[in-house]
C-alpha positions as semicolon CSV with decimal commas, in nm:
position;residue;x (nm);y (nm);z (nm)
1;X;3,283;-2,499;1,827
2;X;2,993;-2,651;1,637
3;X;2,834;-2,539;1,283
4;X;2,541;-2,516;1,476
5;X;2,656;-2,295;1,725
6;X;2,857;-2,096;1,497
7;X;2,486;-2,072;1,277
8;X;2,307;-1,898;1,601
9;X;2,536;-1,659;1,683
10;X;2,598;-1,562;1,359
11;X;2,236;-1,520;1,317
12;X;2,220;-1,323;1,663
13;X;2,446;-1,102;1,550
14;X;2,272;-1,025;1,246
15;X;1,972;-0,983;1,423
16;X;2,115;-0,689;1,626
17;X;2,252;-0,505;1,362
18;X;2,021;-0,202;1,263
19;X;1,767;-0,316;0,994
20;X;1,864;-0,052;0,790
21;X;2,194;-0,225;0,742
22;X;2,107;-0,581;0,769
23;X;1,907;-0,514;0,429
24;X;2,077;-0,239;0,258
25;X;2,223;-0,417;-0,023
26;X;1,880;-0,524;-0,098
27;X;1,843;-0,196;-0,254
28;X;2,148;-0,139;-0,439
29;X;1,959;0,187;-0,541
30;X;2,133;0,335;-0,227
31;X;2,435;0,339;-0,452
32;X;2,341;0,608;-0,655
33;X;2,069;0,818;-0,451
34;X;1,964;0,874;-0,148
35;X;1,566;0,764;-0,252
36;X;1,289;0,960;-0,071
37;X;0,989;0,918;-0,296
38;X;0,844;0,565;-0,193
39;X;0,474;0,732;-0,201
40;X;0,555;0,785;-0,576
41;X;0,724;0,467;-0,706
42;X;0,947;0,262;-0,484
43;X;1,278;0,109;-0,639
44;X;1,256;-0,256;-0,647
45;X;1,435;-0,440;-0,421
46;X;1,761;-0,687;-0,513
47;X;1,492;-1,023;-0,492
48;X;1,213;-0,864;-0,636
49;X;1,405;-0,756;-0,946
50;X;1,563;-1,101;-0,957
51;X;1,237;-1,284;-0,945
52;X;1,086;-1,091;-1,221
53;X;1,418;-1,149;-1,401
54;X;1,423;-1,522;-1,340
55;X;1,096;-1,538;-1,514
56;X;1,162;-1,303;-1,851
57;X;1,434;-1,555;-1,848
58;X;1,255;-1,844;-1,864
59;X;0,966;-1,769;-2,085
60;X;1,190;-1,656;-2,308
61;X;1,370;-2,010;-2,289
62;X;1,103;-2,248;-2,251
63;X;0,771;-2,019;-2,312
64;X;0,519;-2,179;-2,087
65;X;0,649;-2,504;-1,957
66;X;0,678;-2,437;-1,652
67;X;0,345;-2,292;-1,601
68;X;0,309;-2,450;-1,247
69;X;0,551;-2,249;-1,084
70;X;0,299;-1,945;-1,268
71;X;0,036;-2,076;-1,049
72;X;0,229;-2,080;-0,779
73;X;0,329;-1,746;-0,842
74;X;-0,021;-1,597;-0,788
75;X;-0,097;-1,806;-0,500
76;X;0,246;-1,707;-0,337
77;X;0,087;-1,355;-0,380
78;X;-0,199;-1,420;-0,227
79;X;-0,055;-1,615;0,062
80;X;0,239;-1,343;0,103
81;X;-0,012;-1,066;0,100
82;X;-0,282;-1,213;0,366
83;X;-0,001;-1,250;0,599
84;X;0,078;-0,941;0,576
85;X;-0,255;-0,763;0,676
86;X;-0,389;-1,112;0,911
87;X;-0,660;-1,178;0,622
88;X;-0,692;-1,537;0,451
89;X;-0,523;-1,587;0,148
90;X;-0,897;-1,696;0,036
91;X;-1,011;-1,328;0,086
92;X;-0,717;-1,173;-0,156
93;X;-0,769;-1,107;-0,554
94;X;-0,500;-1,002;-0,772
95;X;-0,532;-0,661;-0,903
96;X;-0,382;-0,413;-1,144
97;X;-0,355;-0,130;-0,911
98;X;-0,555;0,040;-0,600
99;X;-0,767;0,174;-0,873
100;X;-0,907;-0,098;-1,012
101;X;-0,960;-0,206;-0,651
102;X;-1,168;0,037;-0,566
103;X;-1,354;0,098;-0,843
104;X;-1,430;-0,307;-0,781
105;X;-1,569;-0,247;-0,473
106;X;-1,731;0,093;-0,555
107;X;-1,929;-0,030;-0,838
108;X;-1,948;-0,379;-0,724
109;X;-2,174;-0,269;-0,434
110;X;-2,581;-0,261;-0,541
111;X;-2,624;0,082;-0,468
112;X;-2,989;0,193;-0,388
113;X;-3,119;0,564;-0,465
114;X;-3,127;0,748;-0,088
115;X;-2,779;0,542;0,044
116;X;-2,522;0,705;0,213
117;X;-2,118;0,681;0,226
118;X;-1,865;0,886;0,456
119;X;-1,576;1,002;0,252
120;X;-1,301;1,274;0,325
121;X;-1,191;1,518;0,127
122;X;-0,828;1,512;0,133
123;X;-0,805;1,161;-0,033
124;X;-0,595;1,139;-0,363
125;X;-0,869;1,082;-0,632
126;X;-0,831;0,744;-0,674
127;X;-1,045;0,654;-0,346
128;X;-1,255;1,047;-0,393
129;X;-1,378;0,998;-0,759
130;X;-1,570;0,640;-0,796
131;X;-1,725;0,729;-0,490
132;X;-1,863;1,069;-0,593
133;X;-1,958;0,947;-0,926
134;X;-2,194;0,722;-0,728
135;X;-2,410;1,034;-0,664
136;X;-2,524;1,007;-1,031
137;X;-2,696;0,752;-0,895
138;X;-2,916;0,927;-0,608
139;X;-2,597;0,822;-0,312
140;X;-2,543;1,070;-0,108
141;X;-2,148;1,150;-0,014
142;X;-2,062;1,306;0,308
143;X;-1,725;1,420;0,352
144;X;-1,545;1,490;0,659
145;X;-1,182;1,568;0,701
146;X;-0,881;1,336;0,799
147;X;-0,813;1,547;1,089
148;X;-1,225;1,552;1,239
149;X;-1,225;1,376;1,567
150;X;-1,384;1,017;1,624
151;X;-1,684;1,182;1,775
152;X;-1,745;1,310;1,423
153;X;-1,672;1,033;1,262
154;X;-1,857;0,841;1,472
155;X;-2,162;1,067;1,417
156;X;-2,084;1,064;1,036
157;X;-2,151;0,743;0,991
158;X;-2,466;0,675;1,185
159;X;-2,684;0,519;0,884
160;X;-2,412;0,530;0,621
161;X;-2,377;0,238;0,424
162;X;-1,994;0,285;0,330
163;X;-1,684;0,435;0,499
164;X;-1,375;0,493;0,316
165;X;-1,063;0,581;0,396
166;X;-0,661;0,601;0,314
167;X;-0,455;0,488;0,575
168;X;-0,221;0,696;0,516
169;X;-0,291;1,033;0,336
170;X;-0,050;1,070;0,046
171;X;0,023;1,450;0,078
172;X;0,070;1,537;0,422
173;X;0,134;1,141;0,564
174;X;-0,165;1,211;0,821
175;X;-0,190;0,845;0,965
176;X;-0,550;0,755;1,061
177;X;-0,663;0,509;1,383
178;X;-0,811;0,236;1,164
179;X;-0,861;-0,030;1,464
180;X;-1,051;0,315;1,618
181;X;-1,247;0,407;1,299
182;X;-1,333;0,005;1,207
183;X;-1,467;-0,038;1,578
184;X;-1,733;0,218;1,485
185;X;-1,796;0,112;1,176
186;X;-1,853;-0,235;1,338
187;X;-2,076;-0,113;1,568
188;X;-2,259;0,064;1,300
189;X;-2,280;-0,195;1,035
190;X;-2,114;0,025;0,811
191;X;-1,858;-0,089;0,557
192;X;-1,521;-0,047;0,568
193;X;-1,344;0,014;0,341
194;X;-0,923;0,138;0,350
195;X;-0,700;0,275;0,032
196;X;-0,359;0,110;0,221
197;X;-0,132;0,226;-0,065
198;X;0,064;0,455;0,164
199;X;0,083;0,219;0,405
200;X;0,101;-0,136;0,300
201;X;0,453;-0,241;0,394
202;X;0,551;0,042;0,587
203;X;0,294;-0,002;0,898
204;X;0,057;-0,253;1,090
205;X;-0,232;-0,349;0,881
206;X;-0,461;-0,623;1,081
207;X;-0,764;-0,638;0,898
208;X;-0,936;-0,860;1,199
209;X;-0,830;-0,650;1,471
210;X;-0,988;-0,328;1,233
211;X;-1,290;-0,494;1,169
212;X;-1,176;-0,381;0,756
213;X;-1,432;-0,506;0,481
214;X;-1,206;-0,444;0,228
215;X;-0,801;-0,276;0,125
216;X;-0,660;-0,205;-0,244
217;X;-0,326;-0,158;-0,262
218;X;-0,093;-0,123;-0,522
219;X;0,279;-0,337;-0,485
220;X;0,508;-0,030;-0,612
221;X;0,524;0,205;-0,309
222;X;0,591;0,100;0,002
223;X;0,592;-0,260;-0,067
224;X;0,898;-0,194;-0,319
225;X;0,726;-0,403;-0,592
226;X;0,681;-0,339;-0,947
227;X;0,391;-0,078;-1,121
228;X;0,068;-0,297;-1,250
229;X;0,067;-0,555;-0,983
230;X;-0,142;-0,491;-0,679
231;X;-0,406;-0,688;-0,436
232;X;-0,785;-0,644;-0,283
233;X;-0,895;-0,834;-0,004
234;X;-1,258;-0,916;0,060
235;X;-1,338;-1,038;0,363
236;X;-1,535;-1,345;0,310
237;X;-1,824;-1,284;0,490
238;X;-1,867;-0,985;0,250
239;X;-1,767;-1,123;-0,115
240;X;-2,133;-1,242;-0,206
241;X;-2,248;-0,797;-0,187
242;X;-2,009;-0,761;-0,434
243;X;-2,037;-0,835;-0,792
244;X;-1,716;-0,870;-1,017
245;X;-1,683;-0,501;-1,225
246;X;-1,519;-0,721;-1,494
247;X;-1,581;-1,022;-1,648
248;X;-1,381;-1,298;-1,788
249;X;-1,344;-1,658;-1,811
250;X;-1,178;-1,662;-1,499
251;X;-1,437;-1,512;-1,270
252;X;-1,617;-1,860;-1,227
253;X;-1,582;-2,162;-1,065
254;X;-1,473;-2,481;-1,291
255;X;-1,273;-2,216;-1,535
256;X;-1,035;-2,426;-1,635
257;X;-1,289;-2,650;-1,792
258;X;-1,342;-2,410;-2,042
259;X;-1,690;-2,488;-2,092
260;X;-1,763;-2,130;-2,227
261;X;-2,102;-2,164;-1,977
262;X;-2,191;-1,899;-1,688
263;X;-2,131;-2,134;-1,374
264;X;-2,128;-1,985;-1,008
265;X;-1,854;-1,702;-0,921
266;X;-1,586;-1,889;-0,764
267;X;-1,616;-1,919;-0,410
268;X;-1,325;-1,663;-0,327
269;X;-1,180;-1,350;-0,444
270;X;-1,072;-1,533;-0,736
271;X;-1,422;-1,406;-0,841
272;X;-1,260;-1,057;-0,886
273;X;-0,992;-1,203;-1,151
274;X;-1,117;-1,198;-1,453
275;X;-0,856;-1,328;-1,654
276;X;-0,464;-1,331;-1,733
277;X;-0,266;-1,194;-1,448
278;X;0,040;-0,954;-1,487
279;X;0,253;-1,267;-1,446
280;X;0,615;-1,134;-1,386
281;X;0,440;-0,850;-1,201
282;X;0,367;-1,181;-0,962
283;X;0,683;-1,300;-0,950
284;X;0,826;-0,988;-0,843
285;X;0,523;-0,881;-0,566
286;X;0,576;-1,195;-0,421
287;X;0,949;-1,160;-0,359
288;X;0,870;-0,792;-0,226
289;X;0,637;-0,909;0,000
290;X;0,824;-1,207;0,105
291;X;1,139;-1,011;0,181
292;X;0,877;-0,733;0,409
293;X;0,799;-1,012;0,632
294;X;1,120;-1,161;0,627
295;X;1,254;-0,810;0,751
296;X;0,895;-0,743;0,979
297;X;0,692;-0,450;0,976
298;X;0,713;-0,438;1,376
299;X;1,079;-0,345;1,278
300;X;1,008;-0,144;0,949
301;X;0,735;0,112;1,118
302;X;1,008;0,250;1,358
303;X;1,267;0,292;1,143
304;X;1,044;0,490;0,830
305;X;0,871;0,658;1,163
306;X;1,233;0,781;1,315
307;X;1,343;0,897;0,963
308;X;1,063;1,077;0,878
309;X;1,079;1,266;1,217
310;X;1,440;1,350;1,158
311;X;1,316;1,493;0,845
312;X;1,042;1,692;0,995
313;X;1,231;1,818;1,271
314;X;1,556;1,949;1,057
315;X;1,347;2,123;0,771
316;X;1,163;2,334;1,116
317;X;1,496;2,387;1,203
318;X;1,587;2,565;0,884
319;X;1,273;2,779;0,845
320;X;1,021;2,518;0,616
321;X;0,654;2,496;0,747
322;X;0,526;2,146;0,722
323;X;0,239;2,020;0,622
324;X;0,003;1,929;0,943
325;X;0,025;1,897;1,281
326;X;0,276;1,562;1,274
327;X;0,198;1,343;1,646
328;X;0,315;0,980;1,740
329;X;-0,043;0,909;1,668
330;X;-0,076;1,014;1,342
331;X;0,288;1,005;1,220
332;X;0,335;0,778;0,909
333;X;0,673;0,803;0,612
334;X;0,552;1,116;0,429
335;X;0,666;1,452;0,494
336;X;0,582;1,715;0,298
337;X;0,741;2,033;0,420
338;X;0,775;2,469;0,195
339;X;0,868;2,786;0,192
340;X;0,625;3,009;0,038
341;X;0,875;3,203;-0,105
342;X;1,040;2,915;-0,256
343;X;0,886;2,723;-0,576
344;X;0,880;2,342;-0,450
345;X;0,972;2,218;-0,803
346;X;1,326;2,417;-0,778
347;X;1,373;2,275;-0,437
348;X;1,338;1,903;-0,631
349;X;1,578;1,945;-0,892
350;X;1,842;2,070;-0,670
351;X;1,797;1,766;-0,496
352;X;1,821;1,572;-0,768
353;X;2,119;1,710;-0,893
354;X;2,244;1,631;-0,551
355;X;2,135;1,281;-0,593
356;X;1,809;1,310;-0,398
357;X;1,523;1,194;-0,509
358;X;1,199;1,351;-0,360
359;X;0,893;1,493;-0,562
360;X;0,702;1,835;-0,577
361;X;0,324;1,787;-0,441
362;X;0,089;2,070;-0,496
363;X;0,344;2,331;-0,403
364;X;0,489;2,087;-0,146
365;X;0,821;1,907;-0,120
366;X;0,719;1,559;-0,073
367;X;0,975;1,337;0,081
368;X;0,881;0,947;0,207
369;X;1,219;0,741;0,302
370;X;1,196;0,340;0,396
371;X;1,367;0,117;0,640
372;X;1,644;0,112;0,425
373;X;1,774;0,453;0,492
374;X;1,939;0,596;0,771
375;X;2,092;0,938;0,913
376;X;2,280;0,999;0,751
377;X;2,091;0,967;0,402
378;X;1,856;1,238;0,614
379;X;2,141;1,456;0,687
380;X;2,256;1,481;0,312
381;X;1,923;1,581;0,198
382;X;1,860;1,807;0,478
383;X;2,230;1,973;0,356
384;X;2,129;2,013;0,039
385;X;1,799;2,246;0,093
386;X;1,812;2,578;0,001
């Protein structure tokens, strides 16, 4: 029999194993806990961690002389992360977190006295506060809920300038129709505009097909990358409405001529960089991402779908209410489930003296598991509730 035979069948066979255990010892995490708190902080996985390490190591041995591969780094970022959501990697900036994402978009905007902006209450304040700090400024702020039908939405934003939206909401997982909500937006000329945090690496993101404007999302949830390393994508048609919030030497075209002169912004969403990156930050997003779409998020979304339905349906079965009404539709990797007689924080540390890591949420237990996982990592924690 041939190598080359041997190579395809061997690769076959891989390929029908379950995902969860073709990449299991990528998260070598799974040795110690069963790890259901990915809409917190992710653990990093095996080549994100060695990236990141691979770099200390050599800045600590040769400082910057290889600062090529630095460049490449970023750009690898920026390539990785466009393939992810279908965007250009032209149309991707390199950010410290969702935050500063949308606060670059939110202030970046000229915003005229008398302009409107659909919002929703149950957002996590990240993507609530910078916009309703805008109606210091005469904006008006109409909030709707996750759960309003399209008709509403659709009615919302009639004459709104700005719609924004998680994709996922990060307390009760509610999963909204983005190619649904950016086709009336389109149709509207309203901007769109999506906090992807919760699900960035976990579910379909096609910012073409959603007719997005613009994402933030941070690398340390659900794309199992480090904290202080995350990307916003501009679409490119849209760049020139929005001014950098900061400003550096890096903003401009021609930077690295260090002519200390105002020149043009550059001419893509470098313009929203406005200096150093979080270099090993890079190196480790980059591996994160890389080893998402080496996996594929056609075969992540079922398997952080099927898990998270397991969950739901055993905590029901041992008298927890959950936290809205959970569909195919709108089904996503958080479930947050109670018992009103029961304080959610003593439900989390007797998990995590059980070696189960979930987190208390405004009286809810909040549990989010990835690909990773399987049944049995459900069935232990399910075990373990009181």
């Amino acid at each position: 029999m041939s190598f080359a035979k041997i190579s395809s069948e061997a690769a076959l066979v891989s390929e029908q194993q379950p995902v969860w255990l073709q990449y299991r010892d990528q998260f070598p995490v799974t040795e110690r806990y069963v790890y259901l708190n990915h809409s917190a902080v992710a653990p990093l996985s095996r080549r994100a961690a060695d990236a990141m390490k691979r770099l200390a190591d050599d800045v600590l041995l040769y400082g910057s002389y290889h600062y090529e591969q630095w460049l490449d780094a970023y750009e690898g970022v920026r390539v990785a992360a466009a393939r992810l959501i279908g965007a250009q990697s032209s149309e991707i900036a390199l950010v410290k977190n969702t935050s500063e994402g949308i606060a670059t978009v939110a202030i970046g905007i000229d915003w005229r006295p008398g302009d409107r902006i659909v919002g929703f209450r149950e957002e996590f304040p990240a993507n609530l506060l910078p916009w309703k700090r805008l109606e210091q400024k005469g904006v008006q702020v109409e909030w709707l809920s996750i759960t309003d039908p399209l008709e509403r939405i659709n009615e919302a934003t009639k004459g709104a300038r700005l719609l924004a939206v998680s994709h996922v909401n990060f307390l009760s997982g509610h999963r909204v129709d983005l190619t649904a909500i950016g086709q009336i937006c389109r149709d509207r000329g309203c901007f769109f505009f999506v906090d992807a945090i919760q699900g960035m690496g976990a579910f379909p993101i096609d910012v073409e097909l959603s007719h997005i404007d613009a994402l933030a999302a941070d690398g340390h949830k659900w794309m199992c990358g480090p904290e202080g390393c995350g990307v916003l994508y501009v679409r490119k048609s849209r760049q020139d409405e929005i001014d950098p919030v900061e400003f550096g030497w890096t903003n401009v075209a021609n930077y690295n001529f260090y002519a200390g002169e105002i020149t043009e912004l550059r001419s893509d969403a470098g313009r929203y960089e406005p200096g150093t990156l979080n270099t090993i930050g890079c190196f480790g997003l980059r591996a994160a991402i890389e080893l998402l779409l080496e996996v594929g998020i056609e075969r992540i979304a079922p398997q952080v779908c099927g898990l998270a339905d397991r969950i739901a349906a055993g905590v029901l079965g041992k008298g927890y209410e959950l936290l809205g009404e959970r569909t195919a539709g709108n089904a996503a990797g958080i479930v947050s489930f109670r018992k009103p007689e029961v304080d959610s924080r003593m439900i989390v540390r007797k998990l995590k003296d059980g070696g189960i890591q979930a987190a208390p949420r405004q009286g809810w237990v909040r549990t989010s598991p990835h690909f990773y996982l399987n049944e049995d990592d459900i069935d232990r924690m399910l075990a373990e509730l009181p």
